[in-house]
N, C-alpha and C positions, 0 to 999 in steps of 0.2 A: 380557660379552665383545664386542668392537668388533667389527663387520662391516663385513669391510673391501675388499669388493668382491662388486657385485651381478652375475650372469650370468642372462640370460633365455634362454631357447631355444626354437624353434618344437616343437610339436609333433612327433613322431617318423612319417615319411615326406612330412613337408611339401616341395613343390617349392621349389631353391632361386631366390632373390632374391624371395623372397613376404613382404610387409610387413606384421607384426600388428601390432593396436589395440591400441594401452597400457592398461592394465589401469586398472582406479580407482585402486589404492595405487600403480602408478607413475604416473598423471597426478596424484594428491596430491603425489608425493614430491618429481617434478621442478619442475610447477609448467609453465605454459603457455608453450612457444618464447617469445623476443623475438628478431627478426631486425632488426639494423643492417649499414648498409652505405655504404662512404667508398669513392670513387673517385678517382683521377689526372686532374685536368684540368689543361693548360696549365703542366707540369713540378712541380705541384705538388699536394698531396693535400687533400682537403675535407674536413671535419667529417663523421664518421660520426655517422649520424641512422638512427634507427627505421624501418622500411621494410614493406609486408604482404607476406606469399608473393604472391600474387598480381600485386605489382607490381616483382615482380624483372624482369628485362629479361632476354632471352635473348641470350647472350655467344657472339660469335662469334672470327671475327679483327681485325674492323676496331672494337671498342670499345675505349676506354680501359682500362687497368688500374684492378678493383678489389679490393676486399678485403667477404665478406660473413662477416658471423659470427651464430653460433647461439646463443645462453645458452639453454639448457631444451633439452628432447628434445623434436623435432617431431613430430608425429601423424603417421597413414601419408600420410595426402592430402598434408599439406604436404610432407614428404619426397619423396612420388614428383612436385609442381610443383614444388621444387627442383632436382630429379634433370634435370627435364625443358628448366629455363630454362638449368641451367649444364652438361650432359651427366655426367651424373652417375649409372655404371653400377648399374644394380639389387642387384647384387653388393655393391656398396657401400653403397650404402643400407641393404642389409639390416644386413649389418656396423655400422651405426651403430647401429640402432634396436636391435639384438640387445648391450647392454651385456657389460662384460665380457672384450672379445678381450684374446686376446695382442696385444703390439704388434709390427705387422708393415707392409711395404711391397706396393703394389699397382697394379700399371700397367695398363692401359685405352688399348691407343692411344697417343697423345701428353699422356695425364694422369696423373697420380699420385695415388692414396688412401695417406693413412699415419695410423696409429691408435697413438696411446701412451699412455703410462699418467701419470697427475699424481700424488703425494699431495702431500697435507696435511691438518698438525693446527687442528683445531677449538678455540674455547674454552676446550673440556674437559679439553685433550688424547689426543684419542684420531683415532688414522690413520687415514685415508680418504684411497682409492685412486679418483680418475675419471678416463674414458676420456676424451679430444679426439681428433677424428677431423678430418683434416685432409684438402683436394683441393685440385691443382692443374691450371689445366685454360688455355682460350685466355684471356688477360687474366683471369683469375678467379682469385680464391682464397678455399676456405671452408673456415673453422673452425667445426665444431659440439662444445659441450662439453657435456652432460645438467645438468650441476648449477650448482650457483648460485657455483661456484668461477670466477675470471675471471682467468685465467694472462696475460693481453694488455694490462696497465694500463699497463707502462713501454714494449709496443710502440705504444700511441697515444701516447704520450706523447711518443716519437722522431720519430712519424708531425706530431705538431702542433707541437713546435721546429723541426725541420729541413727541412722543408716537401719541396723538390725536390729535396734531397739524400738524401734517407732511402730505401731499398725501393723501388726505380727499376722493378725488374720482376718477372714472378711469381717465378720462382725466388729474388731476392733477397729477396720478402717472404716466400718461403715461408722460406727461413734465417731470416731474424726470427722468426718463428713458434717454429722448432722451436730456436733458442735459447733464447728466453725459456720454452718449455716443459720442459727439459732444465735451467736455471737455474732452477728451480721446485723443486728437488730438496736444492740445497744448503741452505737455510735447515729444510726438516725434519729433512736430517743433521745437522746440526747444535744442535739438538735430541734427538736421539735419541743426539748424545756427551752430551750434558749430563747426560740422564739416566741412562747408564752410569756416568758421574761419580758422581752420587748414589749410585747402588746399590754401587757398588764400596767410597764410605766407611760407607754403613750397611751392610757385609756383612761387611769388617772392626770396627766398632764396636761394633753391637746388631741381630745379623740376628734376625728371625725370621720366622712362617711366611707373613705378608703381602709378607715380601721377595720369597721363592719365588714369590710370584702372579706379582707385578708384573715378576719376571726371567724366566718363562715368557710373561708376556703381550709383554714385547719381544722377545725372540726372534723368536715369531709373526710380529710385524712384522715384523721383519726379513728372516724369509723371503716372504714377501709382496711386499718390497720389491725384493727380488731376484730376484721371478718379475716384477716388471712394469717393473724397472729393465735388466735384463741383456741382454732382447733387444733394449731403445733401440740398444746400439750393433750390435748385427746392421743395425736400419734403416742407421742415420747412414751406416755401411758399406757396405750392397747401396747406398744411392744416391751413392755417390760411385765406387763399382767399376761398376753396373749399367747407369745411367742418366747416363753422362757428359752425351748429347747435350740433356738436359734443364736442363743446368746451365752456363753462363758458369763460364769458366778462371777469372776473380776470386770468382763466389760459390762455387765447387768449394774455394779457399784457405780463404773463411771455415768452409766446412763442417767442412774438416780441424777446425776450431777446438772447433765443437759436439761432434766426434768427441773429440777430448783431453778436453772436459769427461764427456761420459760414460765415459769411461772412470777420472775422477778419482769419479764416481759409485760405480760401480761398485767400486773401491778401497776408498772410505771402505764400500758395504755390507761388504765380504768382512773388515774392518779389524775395523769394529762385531760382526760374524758372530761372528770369533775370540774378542774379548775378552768377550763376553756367552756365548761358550759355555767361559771360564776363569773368569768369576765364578761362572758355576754352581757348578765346578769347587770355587772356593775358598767356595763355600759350604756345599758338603758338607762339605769338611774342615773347615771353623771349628765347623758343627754336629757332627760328629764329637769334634773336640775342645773342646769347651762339654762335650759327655756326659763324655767320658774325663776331664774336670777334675772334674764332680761327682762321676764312682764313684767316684775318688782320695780325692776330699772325703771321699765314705760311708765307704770303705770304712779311711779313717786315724781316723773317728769309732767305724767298728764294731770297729777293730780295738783302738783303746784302750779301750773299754767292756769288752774280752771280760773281762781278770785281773780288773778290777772287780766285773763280775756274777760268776764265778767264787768271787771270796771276800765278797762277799757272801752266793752261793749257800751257798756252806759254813757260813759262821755262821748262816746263816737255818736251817739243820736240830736248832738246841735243843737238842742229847745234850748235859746235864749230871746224871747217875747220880752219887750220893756218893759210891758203896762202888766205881764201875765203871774200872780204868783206863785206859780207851780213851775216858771221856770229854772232853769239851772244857774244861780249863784255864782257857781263858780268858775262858768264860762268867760267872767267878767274879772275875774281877780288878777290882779298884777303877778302874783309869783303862782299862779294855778299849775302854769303846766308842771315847775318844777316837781311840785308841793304832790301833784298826784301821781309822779313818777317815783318820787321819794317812799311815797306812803306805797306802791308797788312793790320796791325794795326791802321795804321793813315785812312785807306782808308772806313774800317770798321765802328771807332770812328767818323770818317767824317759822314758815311751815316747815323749813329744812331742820331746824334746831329740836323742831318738836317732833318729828321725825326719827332721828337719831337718840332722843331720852327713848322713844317707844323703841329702840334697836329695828327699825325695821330695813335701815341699810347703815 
């Protein structure tokens, strides 16, 4: 069974905003931070290059806009000297290093934490759900993602064509971010019709009990997807209602935009929800009637056997007494055996014929 999302938790009356040490099997899992980071110089953005915590710069109001991002989950250290170079409330931090949240929005001041949920299919196909935790703070913006999943390839990609036209300020980059996070979604739906598809023609054609698996193992997902997809647009919402003042009248348009996409999200889960809780549906009843076709089957087999064992039954009892008149006649006759195997056959052909006028097969 896929696991499809990890939650850690502190300890039970731990203070909060208190940073634990990643354990071995999640420093195996995620694999050690890489921190890069592209800045805005001179109306135009630079090549994002590999950077140490250490030598992050501390962001006030008079730096340029940058953009720093996370791949891997950082250790507590590193977290609390990132916390510290870009103001980046404890509260938050914890939230990051604590896998798992719902996704939600979080102001601090004049900054924003917003934490959503990604999937995607692996290889194998099997769904995985990762957190991105995103902050928006003075000229700053940081994405940290835990896994080795990278949702931001076509935003540097806009970031290296367009140079000084692209994500001009934090808030616009922060839209870039949570677009391309939120179109992150469409290409697993999309997938997950496909394989509705499937199952819908193997459930009408040849279901059986591996179907069942694999139509409860979607499902699963599905609701999964709808616990970490649903509240996206509660976010996109509280910041477009909540936090005007954090947003330009033009990036507020585009948001609406992100806002239509999740909720075209949201459609296709509830869309998918329905039709995967009607092929269940239609697969009890095909399994239903697959049974009801074989008793019909047995039961026009048992039923034309009966007269035949019957007189079989009867001649199999051997009463031929010479002198007795209640013996059997016809245990004596020259062409018996034919004559009663014949009258079998006619008896047989009878009951199939009339069988068929009543359509019962």
């Amino acid at each position: 069974m896929t696991r499809l999302f990890h939650k850690h938790y502190h300890p039970a009356g731990t203070a909060p905003g208190t940073l634990r040490e990643l354990s071995l099997e999640q420093a195996a899992l995620h694999g050690p931070a890489e921190f890069s980071l592209a800045c805005r110089d001179a109306g135009r953005w630079g090549e994002m290059g590999e950077i140490r915590p250490e030598a992050i710069p501390e962001f006030g109001t008079d730096e340029p806009l940058c953009w720093l991002h996370v791949q891997g989950m950082p250790t507590a250290e590193e977290l609390e000297l990132l916390g510290q170079r870009v103001g980046l409330h404890p509260l938050a931090q914890e939230d990051i290093i604590n896998g798992g949240q719902r996704p939600k929005v979080e102001r601090f001041d004049a900054s924003l934490v917003i934490i959503l949920g990604i999937p995607e299919v692996d290889a194998e196909g099997s769904l995985h759900l990762y957190q991105l935790s995103l902050f928006m703070g003075h000229n700053i913006v940081v994405s940290v993602i835990a896994e080795s999943l990278d949702p931001f390839i076509e935003v540097r990609r806009r970031l290296k064509e367009r140079g000084g036209r692209a994500l001009a300020e934090p808030d616009d980059l922060l839209y870039g971010l949570l677009d391309a996070a939120v179109d992150h979604a469409f290409p697993v739906l999309d997938g997950v019709g496909e394989r509705i598809e499937e199952l819908e023609v193997e459930i009408l054609n040849h279901p059986d009990s591996s179907t069942l698996g694999r139509l409860h193992g979607l499902k699963r997902e599905l609701i999964m997807l709808r616990r970490y997809l649903w509240p996206t647009r509660e976010v996109i919402n509280q910041l477009l209602r909540d936090h005007k003042d954090l947003f330009m009248p033009d990036t507020r348009m585009w948001m609406r935009d992100v806002y239509d996409h999740t909720v075209q999200v949201i459609d296709l889960v509830e869309s998918y929800r329905d039709m995967t809780a009607s092929l269940l549906d239609i697969y009890l009843s095909s399994m239903s009637h697959r049974l009801n076709e074989s008793m019909r089957t047995l039961t026009i087999i048992a039923t034309i056997f009966m007269p035949l064992t019957f007189i079989v039954g009867v001649y199999g009892m051997n009463f031929a007494h010479p002198t007795s008149p209640f013996a059997m006649p016809e245990l004596g006759w020259y062409w018996g055996y034919p004559l009663v195997l014949g009258a079998m056959i006619a008896v047989a052909i009878g009951m199939v014929v009339w069988f068929k006028r009543k359509r019962w097969f």
